[in-house]
N, C-alpha and C positions, 0 to 999 in steps of 0.2 A: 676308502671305507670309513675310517677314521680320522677323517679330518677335521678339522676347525671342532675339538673340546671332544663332544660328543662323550663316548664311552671312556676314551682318556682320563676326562678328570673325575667322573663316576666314579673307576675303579681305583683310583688315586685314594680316593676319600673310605671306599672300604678299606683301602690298603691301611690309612692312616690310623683309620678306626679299632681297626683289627690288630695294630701295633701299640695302641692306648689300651687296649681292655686284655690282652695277653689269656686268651682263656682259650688253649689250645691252638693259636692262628682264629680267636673268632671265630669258632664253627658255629657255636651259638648262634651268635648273632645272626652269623650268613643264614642260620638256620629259619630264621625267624621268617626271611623273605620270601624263601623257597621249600617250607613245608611242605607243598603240594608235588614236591618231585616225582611223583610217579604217575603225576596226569601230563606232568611236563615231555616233550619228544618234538622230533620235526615231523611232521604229517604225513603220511603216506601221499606217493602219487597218486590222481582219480582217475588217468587216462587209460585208457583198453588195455594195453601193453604193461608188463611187466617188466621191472626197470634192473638192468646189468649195471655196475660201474667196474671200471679194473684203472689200475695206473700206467700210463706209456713217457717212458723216455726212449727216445733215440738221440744218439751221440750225448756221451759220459761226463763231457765239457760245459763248461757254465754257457755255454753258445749253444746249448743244444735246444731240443725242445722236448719240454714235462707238460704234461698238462694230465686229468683225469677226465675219463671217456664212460657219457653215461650212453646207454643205449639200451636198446626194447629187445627181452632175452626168453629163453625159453625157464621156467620153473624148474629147480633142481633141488633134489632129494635133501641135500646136506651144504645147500648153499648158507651162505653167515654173510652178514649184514658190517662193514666195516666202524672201524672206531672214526668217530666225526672227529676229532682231535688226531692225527695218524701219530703220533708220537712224541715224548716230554720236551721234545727243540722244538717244535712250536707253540708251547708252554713259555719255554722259556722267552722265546720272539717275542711274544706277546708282553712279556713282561718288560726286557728289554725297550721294546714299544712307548711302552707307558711309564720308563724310567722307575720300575719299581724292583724291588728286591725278589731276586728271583727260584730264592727258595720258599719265601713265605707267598709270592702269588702263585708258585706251584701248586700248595698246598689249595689255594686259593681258587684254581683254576680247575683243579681236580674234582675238588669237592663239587662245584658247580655246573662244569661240562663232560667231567670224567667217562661216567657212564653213558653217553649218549650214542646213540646208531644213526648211521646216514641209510633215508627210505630207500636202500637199492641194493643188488644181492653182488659180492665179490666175485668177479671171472666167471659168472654166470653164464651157458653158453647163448651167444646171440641169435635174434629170432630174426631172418629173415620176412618182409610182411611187403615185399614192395621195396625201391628204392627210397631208403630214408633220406629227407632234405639235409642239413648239415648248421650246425650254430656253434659259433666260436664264442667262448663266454670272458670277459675278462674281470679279474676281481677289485676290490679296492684300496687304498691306502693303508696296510696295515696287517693287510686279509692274506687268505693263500688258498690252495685247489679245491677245499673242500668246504669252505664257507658259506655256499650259495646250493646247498645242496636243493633245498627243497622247490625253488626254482629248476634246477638241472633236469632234476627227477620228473618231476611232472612235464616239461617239455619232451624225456626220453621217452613218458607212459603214452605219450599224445604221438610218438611214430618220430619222429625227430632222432641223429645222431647229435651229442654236444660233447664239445671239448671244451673242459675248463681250465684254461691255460694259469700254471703257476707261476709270475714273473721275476725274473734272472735280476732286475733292474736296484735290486734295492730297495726298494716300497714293499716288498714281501714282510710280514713279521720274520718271515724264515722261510726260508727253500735249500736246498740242498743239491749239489753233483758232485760228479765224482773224480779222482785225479789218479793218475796210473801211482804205483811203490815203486821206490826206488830197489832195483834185484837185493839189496842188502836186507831190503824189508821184509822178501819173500821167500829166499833161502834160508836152510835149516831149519823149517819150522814143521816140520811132521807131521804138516796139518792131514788131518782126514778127506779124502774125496767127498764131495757132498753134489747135489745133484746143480746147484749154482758155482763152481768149482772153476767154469770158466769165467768169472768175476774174481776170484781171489784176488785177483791182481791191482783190484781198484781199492781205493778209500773213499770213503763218504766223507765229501767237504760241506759243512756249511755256510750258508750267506745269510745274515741279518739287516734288519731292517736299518740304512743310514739314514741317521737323523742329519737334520742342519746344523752346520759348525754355527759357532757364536760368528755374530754379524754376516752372516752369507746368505745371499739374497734368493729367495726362492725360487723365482720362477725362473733361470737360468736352468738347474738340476731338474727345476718336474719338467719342464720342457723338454732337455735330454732323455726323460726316464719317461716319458707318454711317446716318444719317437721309437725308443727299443721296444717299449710292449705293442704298440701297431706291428712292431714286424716280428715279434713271438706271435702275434694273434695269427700274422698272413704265414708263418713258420710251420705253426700248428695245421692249417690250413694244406702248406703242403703238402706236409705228410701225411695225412689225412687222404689226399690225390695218390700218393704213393702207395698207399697202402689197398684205396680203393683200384689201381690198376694191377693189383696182383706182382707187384714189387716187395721181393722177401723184405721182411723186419726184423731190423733184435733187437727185442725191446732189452736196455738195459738193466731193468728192475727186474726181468727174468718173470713176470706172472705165471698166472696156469690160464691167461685167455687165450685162444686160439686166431692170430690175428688173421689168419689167412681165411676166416667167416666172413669177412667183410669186406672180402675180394667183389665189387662190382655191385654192391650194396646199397651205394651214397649217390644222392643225385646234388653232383656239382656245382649242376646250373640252379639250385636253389638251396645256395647259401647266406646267412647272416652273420651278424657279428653283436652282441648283447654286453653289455657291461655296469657296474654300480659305481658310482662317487668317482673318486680316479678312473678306474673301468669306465666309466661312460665318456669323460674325456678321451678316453681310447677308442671305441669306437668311432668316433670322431676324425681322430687320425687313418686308422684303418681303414672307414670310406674313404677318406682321400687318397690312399697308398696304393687300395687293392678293390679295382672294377668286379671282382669277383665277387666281391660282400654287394649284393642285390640291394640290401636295405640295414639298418640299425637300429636298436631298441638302448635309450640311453636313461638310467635309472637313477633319479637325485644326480644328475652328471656333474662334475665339480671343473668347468670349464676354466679355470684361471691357467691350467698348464700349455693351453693351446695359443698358437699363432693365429693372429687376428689374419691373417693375409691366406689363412688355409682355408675360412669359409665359403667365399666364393667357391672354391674349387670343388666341394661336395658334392656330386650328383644321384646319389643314391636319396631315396627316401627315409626319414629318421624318425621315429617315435620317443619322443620323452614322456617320461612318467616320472612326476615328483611328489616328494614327500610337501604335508602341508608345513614342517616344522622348521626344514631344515635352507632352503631355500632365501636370496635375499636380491636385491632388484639390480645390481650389478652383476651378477650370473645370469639371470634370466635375462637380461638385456643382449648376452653373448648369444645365450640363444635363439635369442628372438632375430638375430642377425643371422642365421642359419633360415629363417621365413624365404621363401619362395612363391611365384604366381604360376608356376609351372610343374614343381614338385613335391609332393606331397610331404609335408611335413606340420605334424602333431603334438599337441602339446595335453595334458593332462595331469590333474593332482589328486590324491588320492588324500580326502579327510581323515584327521585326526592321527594320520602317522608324522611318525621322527624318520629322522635317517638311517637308523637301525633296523627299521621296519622290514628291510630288505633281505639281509643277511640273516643266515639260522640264530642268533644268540636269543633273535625276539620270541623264541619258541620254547626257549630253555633255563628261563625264568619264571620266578614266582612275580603275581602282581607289583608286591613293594619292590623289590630288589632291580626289578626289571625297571619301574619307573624311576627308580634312584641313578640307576646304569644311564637313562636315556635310552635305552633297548623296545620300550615297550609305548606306544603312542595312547588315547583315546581308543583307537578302535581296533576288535578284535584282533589280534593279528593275523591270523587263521585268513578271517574275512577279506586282510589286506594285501596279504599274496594272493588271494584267489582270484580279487580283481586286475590284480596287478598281472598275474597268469592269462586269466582269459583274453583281458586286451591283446597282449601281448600274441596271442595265438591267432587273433581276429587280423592283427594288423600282416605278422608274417604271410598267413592265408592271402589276406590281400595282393600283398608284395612278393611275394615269391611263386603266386599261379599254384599253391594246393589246391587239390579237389579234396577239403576233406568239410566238416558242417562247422568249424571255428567262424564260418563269416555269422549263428546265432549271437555270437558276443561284439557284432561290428559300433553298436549302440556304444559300448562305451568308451571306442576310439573318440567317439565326441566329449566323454562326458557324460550322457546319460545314463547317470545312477546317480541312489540319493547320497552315495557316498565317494562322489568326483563333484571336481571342478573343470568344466570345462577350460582349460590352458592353466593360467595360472590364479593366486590367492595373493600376491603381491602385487601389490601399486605400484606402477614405474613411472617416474617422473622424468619431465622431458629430459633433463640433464644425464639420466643413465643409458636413454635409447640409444 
């Protein structure tokens, strides 16, 4: 998500700023950019259905699988809308991330995305409507479960189950499982029965984002770390199966969703696999791992983590959607190597976006602050998930044999609209093909 600068050194520079002018941590200042906070939010979803998220881990162990589950729910009296930050460690990730001090980017963090809602209601009960298709979502360098909500949300509103997988691998700003106490822990302590009572026993471990040691060569580690989210994505995937064949669950995080609603709910045979920046390198791997992902949707995909010897092997159909900003002709040349005469694969740029354009933060800024971050492109951002949405739903339609009316946005799998590029905005010269 955060690779190569981007929001890194953005935030870097308020940081420094904000440690030169000492006037409260800079709220001032940060004030200046994001005045408009209360026109600022991530957008609601437009699609018919009304969008549930709840959190699932099964097995407690950093080998387990986390991911948050959005899905098409019925409206509930006293439902609440969750925190888009879920809590101060991944505040603090973030900061970590970005080598900054991480009491004052708290402070930093707070003031800026503190207050924000993700568009979907908490353990909302689910609305059967048909068997929902199924999308494995993965996040990207930096990111975690709930950074792509607005994305999530609008494919849940559109009849879709998604799971957005949070990865174990280290590239998380921060995730978190759990480890058993040792009995010394849990004796003598007179704790009260509480209705999660059968967890006492665990601790919440956290994992933060590992940086590169000095002198160690990249692509050895993202290569290992794009091979273990392929198999958290197909992970996620299973238990997904598991829980669609009416196979008890316990979820460890203990929610109030009822998972046994979604007994026989999910239609199998049309699944995908979606991801951003890292994330799209992953689905990359995932078509090759797992025959079950039908097709992939790969978003600014930041192909350097992958083995040159895995593209042949791809058979599914792939959809790239790139940013016009962030993009450079040795990536695209990877992907251009993914081209086929047999299967269907697409290429698309989306005018006047950055590579942030993808992720919520483009939503949760004011004009300057956001331009200053690299968060916010040329074109609305609003405008630029919608396109990035519909394609996106025109192409799964395609690929995955829905019968629903997403082939009206088939047009801009080409490109046409004034704000695409058919393929891509870079010039490749012969030396990078």
């Amino acid at each position: 998500m955060f690779s190569h600068g981007g929001i890194l050194l953005s935030l870097k520079r308020v940081y420094e700023r904000a440690k030169k002018e000492q006037r409260s941590f800079s709220l001032g200042f940060l004030a200046m950019g994001n005045c408009s906070n209360h026109h600022l939010g991530i957008p609601p979803a437009k699609g018919p259905h009304t969008v549930g998220c709840t959190d699932f881990m099964m097995d407690h162990t950093v080998k387990g699988s986390f991911f948050r589950l959005y899905y098409p729910c019925h409206e509930a009296e006293k439902a609440e809308k969750p925190d888009w930050i879920p809590s101060r460690e991944y505040f603090n990730g973030l900061a970590d991330f970005m080598k900054i001090n991480r009491s004052l980017s708290e402070r930093i963090f707070n003031y800026l995305f503190g207050s924000f809602k993700i568009p979907a209601y908490v353990d909302a009960p689910f609305r059967s409507n048909g068997k929902c298709p199924v999308l494995i979502f993965s996040h990207g360098l930096g990111a975690f479960r709930t950074l792509y909500s607005a994305i999530c949300a609008e494919l849940a509103s559109q009849g879709f189950i998604v799971a957005s997988v949070e990865h174990r691998d280290q590239s998380a700003s921060a995730t978190f499982y759990f480890h058993e106490k040792f009995e010394s822990e849990t004796t003598n302590r007179n704790l009260p029965k509480t209705s999660d009572s059968a967890q006492t026993n665990l601790e919440r471990e956290w994992m933060y984002y590992r940086p590169l040691q000095h002198g160690e060569s990249e692509f050895p580690l993202r290569n290992k770390q794009v091979k273990q989210r392929a198999d958290e994505c197909i992970l996620a995937l299973d238990k997904l199966t598991e829980i669609n064949s009416g196979v008890a669950v316990q979820n460890v995080l203990q929610t109030q969703f009822d998972w046994t609603t979604l007994e026989n709910s999910m239609d199998l045979c049309r699944t995908a696999v979606m991801g951003h920046s890292f994330g799209g390198a992953t689905v990359i791997e995932a078509l090759c791992k797992e025959v079950k992902f039908k097709c992939g949707v790969a978003l600014d995909a930041w192909m350097a983590p992958l083995d040159d010897e895995l593209f042949p092997r791809v058979k599914q159909p792939i959809f790239f959607i790139n940013s016009e900003k962030f993009q450079w002709a040795g990536n695209i040349s990877r992907m251009k190597k993914l081209e086929s005469a047999v299967i269907q694969r697409k290429m698309i740029t989306i005018r006047g976006t950055v590579h942030q354009s993808f992720p919520d933060f483009t939503f949760l800024t004011g004009d300057w602050i956001g331009k200053l971050m690299k968060l916010k492109g040329e074109i609305d951002p609003e405008l630029a998930i919608d396109l990035c949405n519909k394609a996106t739903l025109a192409f799964l339609q395609r690929h995955l044999g829905l019968e629903k009316n997403f082939n009206q946005w088939d047009p801009l799998i080409d490109g046409q609209d004034e704000n695409l590029i058919q393929g891509t905005n870079i010039t490749l010269i012969q030396s990078s093909i």
